[in-house]
Every structure is written in structure tokens, then in C-alpha cells.
N, C-alpha and C positions, 0 to 999 in steps of 0.2 A: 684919253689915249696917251697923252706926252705924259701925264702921272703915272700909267701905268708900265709905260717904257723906260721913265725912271728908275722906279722903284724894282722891276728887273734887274737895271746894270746895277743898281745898289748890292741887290743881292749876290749876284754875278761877280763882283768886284771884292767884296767880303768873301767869297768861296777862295776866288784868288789869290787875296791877302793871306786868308788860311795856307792853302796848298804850297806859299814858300817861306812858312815857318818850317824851321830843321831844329832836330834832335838833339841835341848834345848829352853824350855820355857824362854822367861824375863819379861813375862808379869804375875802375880802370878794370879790376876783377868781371864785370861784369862784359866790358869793350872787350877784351881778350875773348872773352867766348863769344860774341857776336862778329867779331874780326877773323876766329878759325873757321866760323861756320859760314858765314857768309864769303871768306876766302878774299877777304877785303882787308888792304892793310890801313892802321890805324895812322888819324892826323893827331896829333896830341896839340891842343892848346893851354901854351902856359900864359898865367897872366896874374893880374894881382890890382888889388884896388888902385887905382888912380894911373894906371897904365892909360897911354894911349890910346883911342876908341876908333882911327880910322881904319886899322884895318876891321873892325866890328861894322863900322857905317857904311865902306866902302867895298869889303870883295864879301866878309860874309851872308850879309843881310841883302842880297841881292838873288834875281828869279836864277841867273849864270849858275851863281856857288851852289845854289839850293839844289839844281838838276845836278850839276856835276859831282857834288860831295854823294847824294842819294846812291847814285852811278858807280861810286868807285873807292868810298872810303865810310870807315866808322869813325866819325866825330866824338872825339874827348875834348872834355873843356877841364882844365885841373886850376882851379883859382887859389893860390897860395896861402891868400886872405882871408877866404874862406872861413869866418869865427862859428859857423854852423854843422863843421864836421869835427869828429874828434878827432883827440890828440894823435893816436894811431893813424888814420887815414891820412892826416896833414905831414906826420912823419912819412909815410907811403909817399903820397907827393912829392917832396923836396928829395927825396930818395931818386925820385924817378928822373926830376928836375936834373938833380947832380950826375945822374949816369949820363942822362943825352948832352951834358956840356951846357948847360943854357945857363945864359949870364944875364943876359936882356931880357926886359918883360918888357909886352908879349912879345911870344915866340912861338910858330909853330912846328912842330916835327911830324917825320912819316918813320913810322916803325911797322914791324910784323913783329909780334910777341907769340912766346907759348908758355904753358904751366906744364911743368913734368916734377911731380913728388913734391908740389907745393914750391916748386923753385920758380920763378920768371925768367926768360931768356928773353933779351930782346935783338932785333936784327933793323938796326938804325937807318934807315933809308935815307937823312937828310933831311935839313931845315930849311924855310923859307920866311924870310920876314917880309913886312910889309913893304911895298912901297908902288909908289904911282902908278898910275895908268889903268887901272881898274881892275875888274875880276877877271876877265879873258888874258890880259898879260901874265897877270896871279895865275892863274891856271894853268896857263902852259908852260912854267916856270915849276910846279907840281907834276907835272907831268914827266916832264925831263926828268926829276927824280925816281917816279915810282915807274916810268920804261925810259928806262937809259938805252942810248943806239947801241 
């Protein structure tokens, strides 16, 4: 009986381990069309090898961010470092980097972007970087940007 009510929450515990795994875009072309249609605006994560990892350990990878982000935003992740995309895309990136102003890695932004005749427009919402207190402070520090009073 206790084996088999183990082996239950095992299972149980693995479903949930799954269910707050999230998404991240790397295709930004691709975020844009799922950000008009879903009518969600974009969190753009800049970042780059040997960047800091708390905000990764700390507000992302958490059950908090996982509902909240699914809730209310399209997840970009643009890794600068990246030696697996090509030249073009990585040029795309730092393009994108230099228009939102980011000087610090990581860095995250809230945008609403459109394409019209192959041009991007973006409509920059504001940035948040990491820092203490966990993901519900992170949150409603996000939130205050994407509904301002």
C-alpha cells in the first residue's frame, strides 16, 4: 500500500514538475505574431553567456512566474551569445537590444510590437531587472508597467 502511494506522488510530482516548465520564444518574428494574436504583449529577455542566473533561479523558474507569464505575456528569450544562430538573426538581436536601450545583461523588457510592409514597430513598455524578494515583488513591479494607474 505505502509503495503504491509512493509511486503515485512520484507520478503526480513529475506531472507538476512538467506543468511549470514555460516556453520561451527565439524566434522574435515568430513572438510578434503570437503577441497580436493572442493580444499579449511581449517580455523580451536579453541575456548572454555568463550573465547572472538569479533572476533564472529566482522569479523565472518558479510555479508564481509560470502562471503569471502563461496569463499575460509572450516570453522572448534573445541570448546575444548564442553561436547557434546565424549571422542575420544575431544581427536582428543586437538591433533589437540597441533600440530598447539595454546596456546591462540580463535585462528584461515589455514591448507590443507590429509588422506592416515588412517594417517592425515597437511600442516599449518598460524594463525590469532583477532583484530581491522573489517572484510576487518581480511581478507586481511588471505589472505596474504593462497597467499603469
Amino acid at each position: 500500500m505505502v509503495r503504491k502511494l509512493l509511486i503515485l506522488l512520484f507520478v503526480l510530482a513529475s506531472f507538476s514538475m512538467k506543468s511549470q516548465n514555460i516556453l520561451w520564444k527565439t524566434n522574435f518574428n515568430d513572438a510578434i505574431t503570437m503577441s497580436n494574436e493572442e493580444k499579449k504583449p511581449l517580455l523580451i529577455y536579453f541575456t548572454i553567456a555568463g550573465a547572472p542566473l538569479k533572476i533564472e533561479s529566482e522569479i523565472f523558474k518558479t510555479p508564481d512566474f509560470a502562471v503569471w507569464s502563461r496569463d499575460n505575456v509572450i516570453l522572448v528569450k534573445l541570448d546575444l551569445s548564442d553561436e547557434s544562430v546565424s549571422d542575420a538573426i544575431r544581427e536582428q538581436n543586437m538591433k533589437i537590444k540597441n533600440a530598447f536601450g539595454v546596456e546591462e545583461l540580463p535585462q528584461v523588457c515589455f514591448a507590443l510590437a507590429s509588422v506592416r510592409k515588412g517594417k517592425t514597430t515597437f511600442n516599449a513598455l518598460g524594463k525590469v531587472s532583477y532583484k530581491p524578494g522573489g517572484p510576487k515583488l518581480w511581478i507586481k513591479d511588471c505589472e505596474l508597467l504593462l497597467h499603469p494607474e
